[in-house]
Structures are given as C-alpha cells and as structure tokens.
PLY file of the C-alpha trace (Angstrom):
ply
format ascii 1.0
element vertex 270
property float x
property float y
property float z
element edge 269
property int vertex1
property int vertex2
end_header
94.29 98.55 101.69
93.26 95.48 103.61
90.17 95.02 101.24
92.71 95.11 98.32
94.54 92.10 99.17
91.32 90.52 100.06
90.47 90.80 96.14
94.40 90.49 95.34
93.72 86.56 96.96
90.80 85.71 95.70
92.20 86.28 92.05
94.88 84.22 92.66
92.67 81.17 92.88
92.49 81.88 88.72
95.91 79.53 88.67
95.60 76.29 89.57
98.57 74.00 89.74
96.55 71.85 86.98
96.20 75.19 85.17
91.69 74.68 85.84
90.14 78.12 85.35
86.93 79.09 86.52
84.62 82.14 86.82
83.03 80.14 90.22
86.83 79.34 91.21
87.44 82.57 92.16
83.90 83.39 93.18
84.44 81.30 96.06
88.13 82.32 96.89
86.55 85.89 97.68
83.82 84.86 99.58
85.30 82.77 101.81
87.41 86.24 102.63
84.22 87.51 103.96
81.69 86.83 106.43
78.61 87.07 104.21
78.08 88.41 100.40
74.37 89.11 99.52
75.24 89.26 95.89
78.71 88.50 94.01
79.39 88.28 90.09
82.79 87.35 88.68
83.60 87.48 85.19
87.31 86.27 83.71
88.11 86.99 79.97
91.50 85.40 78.62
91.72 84.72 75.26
93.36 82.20 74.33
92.23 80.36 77.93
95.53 78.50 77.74
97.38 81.77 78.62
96.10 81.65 82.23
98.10 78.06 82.75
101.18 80.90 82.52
99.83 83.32 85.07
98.22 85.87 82.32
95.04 86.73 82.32
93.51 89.38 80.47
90.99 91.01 82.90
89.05 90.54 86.12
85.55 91.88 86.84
83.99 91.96 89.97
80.35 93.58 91.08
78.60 92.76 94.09
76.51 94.22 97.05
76.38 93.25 100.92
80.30 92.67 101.36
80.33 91.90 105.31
83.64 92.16 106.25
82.41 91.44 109.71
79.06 90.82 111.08
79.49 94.55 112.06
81.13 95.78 108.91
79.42 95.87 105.65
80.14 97.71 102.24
77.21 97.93 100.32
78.31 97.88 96.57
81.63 96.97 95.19
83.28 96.88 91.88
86.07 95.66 90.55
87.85 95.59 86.81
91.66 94.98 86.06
94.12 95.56 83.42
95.91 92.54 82.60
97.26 90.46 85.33
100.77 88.59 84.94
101.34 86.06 88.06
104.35 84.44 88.89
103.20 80.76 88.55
106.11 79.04 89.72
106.33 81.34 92.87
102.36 80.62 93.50
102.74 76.95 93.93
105.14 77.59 96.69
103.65 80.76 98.07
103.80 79.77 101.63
103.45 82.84 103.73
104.61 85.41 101.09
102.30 88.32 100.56
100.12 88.33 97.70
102.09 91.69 95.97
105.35 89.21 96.02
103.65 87.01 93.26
103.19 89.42 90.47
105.31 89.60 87.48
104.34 92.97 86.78
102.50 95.60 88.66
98.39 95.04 88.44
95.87 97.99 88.23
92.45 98.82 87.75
89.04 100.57 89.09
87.76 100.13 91.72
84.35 101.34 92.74
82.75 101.37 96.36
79.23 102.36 98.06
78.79 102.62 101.89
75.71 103.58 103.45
75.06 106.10 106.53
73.17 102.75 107.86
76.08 100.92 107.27
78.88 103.61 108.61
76.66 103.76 111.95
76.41 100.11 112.21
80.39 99.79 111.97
80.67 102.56 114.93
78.71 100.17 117.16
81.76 97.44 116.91
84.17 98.23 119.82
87.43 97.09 117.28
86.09 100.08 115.13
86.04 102.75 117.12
89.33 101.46 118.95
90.70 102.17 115.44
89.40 105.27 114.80
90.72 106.50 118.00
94.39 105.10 116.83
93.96 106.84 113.43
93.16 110.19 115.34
96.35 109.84 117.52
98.30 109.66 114.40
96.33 112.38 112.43
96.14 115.15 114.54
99.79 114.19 117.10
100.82 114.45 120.69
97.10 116.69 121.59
94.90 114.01 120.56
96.67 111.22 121.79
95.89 113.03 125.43
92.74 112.86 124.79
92.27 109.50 123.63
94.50 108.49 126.44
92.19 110.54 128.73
88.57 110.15 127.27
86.68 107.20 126.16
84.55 107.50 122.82
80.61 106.69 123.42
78.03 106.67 121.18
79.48 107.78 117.64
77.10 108.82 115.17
77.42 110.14 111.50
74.95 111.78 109.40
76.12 111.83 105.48
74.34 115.85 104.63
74.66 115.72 100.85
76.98 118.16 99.09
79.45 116.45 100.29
79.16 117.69 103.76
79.11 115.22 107.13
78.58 115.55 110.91
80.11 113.42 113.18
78.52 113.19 117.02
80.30 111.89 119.57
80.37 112.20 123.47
83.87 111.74 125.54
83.47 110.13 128.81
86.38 111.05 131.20
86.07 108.09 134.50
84.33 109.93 137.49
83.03 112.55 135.25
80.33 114.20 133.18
80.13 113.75 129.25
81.28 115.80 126.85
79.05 116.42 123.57
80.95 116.92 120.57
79.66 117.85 117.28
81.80 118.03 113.97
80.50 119.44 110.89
82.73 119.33 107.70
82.93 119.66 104.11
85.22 116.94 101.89
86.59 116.81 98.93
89.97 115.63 97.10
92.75 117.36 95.56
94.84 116.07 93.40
93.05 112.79 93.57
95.11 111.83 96.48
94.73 114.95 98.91
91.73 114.56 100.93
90.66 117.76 102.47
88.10 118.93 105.01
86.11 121.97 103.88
84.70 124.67 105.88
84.58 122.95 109.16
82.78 123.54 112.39
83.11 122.19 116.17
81.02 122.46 119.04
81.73 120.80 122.52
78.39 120.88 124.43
76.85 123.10 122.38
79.45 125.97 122.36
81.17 126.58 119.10
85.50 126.21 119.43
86.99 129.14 118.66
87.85 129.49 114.57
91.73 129.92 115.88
91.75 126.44 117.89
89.54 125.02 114.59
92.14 126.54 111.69
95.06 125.15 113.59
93.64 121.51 113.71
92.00 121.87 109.79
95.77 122.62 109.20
97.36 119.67 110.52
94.82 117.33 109.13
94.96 118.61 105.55
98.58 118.24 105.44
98.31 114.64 107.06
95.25 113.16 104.65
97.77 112.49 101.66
97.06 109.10 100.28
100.01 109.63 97.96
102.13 108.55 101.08
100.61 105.14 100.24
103.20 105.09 97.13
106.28 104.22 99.41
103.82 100.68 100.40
102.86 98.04 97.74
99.77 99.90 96.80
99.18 103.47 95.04
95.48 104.55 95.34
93.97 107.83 93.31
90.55 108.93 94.27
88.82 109.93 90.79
85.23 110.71 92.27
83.98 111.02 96.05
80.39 112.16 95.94
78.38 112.21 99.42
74.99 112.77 99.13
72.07 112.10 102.30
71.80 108.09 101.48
75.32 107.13 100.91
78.78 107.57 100.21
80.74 106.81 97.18
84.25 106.25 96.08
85.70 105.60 92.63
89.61 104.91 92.46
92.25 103.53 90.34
94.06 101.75 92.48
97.67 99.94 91.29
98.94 96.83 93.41
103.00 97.18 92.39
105.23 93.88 91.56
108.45 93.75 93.75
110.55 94.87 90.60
107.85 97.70 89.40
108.98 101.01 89.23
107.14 103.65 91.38
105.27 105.86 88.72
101.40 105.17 88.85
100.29 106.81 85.39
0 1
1 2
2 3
3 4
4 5
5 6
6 7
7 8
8 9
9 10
10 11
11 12
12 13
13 14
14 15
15 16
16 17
17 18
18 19
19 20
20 21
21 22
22 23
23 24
24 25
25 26
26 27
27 28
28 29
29 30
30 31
31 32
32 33
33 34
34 35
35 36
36 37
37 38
38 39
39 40
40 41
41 42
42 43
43 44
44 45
45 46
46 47
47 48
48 49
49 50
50 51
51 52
52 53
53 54
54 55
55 56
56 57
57 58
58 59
59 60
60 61
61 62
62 63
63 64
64 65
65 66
66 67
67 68
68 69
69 70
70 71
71 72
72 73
73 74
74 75
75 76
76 77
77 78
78 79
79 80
80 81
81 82
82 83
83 84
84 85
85 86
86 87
87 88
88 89
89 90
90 91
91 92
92 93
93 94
94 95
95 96
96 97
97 98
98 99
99 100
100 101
101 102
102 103
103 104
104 105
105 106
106 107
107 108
108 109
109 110
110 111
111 112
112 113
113 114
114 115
115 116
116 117
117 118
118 119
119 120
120 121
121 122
122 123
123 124
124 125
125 126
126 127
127 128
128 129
129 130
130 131
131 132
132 133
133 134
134 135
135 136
136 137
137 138
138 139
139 140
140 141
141 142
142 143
143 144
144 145
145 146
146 147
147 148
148 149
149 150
150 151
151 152
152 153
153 154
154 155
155 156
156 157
157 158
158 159
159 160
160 161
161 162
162 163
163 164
164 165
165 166
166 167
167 168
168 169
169 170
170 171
171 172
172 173
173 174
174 175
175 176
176 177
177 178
178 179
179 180
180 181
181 182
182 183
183 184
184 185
185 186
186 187
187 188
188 189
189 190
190 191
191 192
192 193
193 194
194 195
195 196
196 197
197 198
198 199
199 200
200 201
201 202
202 203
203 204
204 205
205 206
206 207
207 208
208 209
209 210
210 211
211 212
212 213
213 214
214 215
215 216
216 217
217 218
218 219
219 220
220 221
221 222
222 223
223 224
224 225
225 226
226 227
227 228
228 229
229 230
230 231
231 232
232 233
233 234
234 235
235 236
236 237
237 238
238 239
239 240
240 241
241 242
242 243
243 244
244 245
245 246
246 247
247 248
248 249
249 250
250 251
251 252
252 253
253 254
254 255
255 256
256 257
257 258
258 259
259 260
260 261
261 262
262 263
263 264
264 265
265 266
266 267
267 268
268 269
C-alpha cells in the first residue's frame, strides 16, 4: 500500500499551480520517492491539455525496472496505467500534510503490474527493518502462539527459493539466547481465490529436519487462510484485487487492479 501512495504523489506533480504539465514533471516526482530507478518511462495523455489546469487528466502510464525502495529493497519491474484521474486543484495548492487519497475528486483506479526476483526477495531478508517486519506480520497472522515465539526466538539467516508452479520454500533458523539453533524449513503452494483470498497450498514444515505433525500443520494452514484476505483492505483508502500471481524458478509476479477511493467514494470496487 505504501508503494501506492508513492505513485499516488508522484502523479500529483501533473498540477502545477501555473497549470505546467509535463511527462518529465512527474518523472522526477517519482524518483525522488526512491533511492535509485535503473529505468523509468512516464507517459500522460489529456486531450484537450488544458483539462489538466482543472485536475483531469485522462490517463497515467508508468513502466520501469530497478525500483530501489531502499538500498536493500528493490522491485525489479513495475507498471502502472490509470483510468481517468480527477484532482481536487484547489485542495492541492494547500495540501499541507493531508494524505494524498484526501485530494481526489473521485475515486482513481487502474493496473498495476509488479516483478520481484528470488535475488531480489533474498537481498531484502538481509535488511534488519525487513525481517523485523516480517516477524510483526507473523505475530498478527498466526496470534498469541507466534507472538511467543517471536518474543522468544530471534530470526537468522532467512532464505527463499521461488520452485515454479507456484510453489516456495522459506529457510530460516531461530536462535533462542544461550541456546542451539533451530532449522526451519517451509514448503508451500500459493494461489488466490477470489482475487483477494490468498491461500497457501499443500504445505509442509520441518524443524531440524523432522517433519511437524499434519495436525499441528492443518491447524496453522487454517488460521492463515482465513487471515490472508486482502478484501479487509476495503475498510482503508485502497481496494486491491490480485488478477494473476504466477511464481515460476526466476521470479515472482503480480498483476492487480488496484482502486485508490476519494473521501466521498462509495465502497464498491467493480
């Protein structure tokens, strides 16, 4: 969601309080949201051009590869198109600290379109802020047993391997103070439902080499399923809907439509 008001900004350079509209304009608003872009192309159509001095434009496109978020944290390919946008001008020019979603007329949507490397996954995994997070999102996934062991265990040396058919393993080892390491292994199928219900398929655990029980392994698949609903984004300012996830052994991609709602929008996404 972060990454969506990252774009979200960067459009809004489009209206200038002298009404100046430029592809480069907003090329530059979006890189200077990042820490490095290998390759960035920005295309605005608007006809007639004097519409945009009102806030409308008539669509957005954005391609580019080597989005570093962080010197750690790098998306390899990224696209971006819009439907119309429709900006409140007058609110713009005396934005102040509002968030970006407060300045649009009416809600803006479009695809969006992402590629992320195994390289790049294992690269973010080395950045301590990274795996802090990871271990915050697993305290709120799975509850009150894996905040224990967060609380208890330290993460070390994260790995993933992207398997193809949409399968993944994730190695880990937990490092209790004044203790051996444990060696966990996960091994999971994914897929989405619904376009918003990502599931894990057919999953399998060992800890030092011994499988968990399927009981132990059912009971957490359980709880995860019914916590990996992306349609409890629709309460926020942004509805997402996966429309393709393929993982294959190089990378991983995403394709969404993703809708950024106005403060007056009404909640239905299609």
């Amino acid at each position: 969601m972060e990454l969506i008001a990252i774009f979200l900004s960067g459009i809004l350079a489009l209206v200038s309080p002298v009404g100046l509209v430029l592809d480069r304009t907003v090329e530059s608003a979006i890189r200077s949201r990042f820490d490095k872009i290998e390759q960035l192309q920005v295309r605005i159509d608007n006809a007639p051009n004097y519409q945009i001095v009102r806030g409308k434009v008539e669509r957005v496109r954005v391609a580019g590869r080597g989005f570093w978020l962080t010197p750690e944290i790098r998306i390899a390919a990224l696209e971006l198109e819009t439907d119309p946008l429709d900006i409140d001008v007058a609110r713009l020019q005396k934005r102040g600290k509002a968030p970006v979603t407060t300045l649009l007329e009416q809600p803006l949507q479009g695809g969006l379109r992402l590629v992320i490397t195994q390289e790049d996954i294992n690269q973010a995994l080395l950045s301590p802020a990274v795996t802090k997070r990871l271990s915050k999102l697993a305290s709120r996934l799975l509850g009150s047993s894996a905040e224990l062991i967060v609380q208890r265990y330290e993460f070390v040396n994260p790995k993933i391997e992207l398997l193809g058919n949409n399968r993944v393993r994730l190695q880990l080892e937990l490092q209790e103070q004044g203790a051996d390491k444990l060696s966990v292994s996960v091994e999971t199928g994914v897929s989405v439902a619904e376009e918003t219900k990502l599931q894990l398929i057919e999953p399998s655990v060992l800890v030092n080499n011994t499988p968990v029980p399927p009981p132990v392994v059912a009971a957490l698949l359980s709880t995860l399923n019914d916590r990996l609903d992306l349609s409890t984004l629709d309460d926020a300012a942004i509805a997402l809907r996966i429309l393709k996830l393929d993982v294959n052994r190089e990378q991983l991609e995403v394709a969404a439509f993703v809708k950024v709602k106005a403060p007056t929008a009404v909640p239905s996404v299609r």
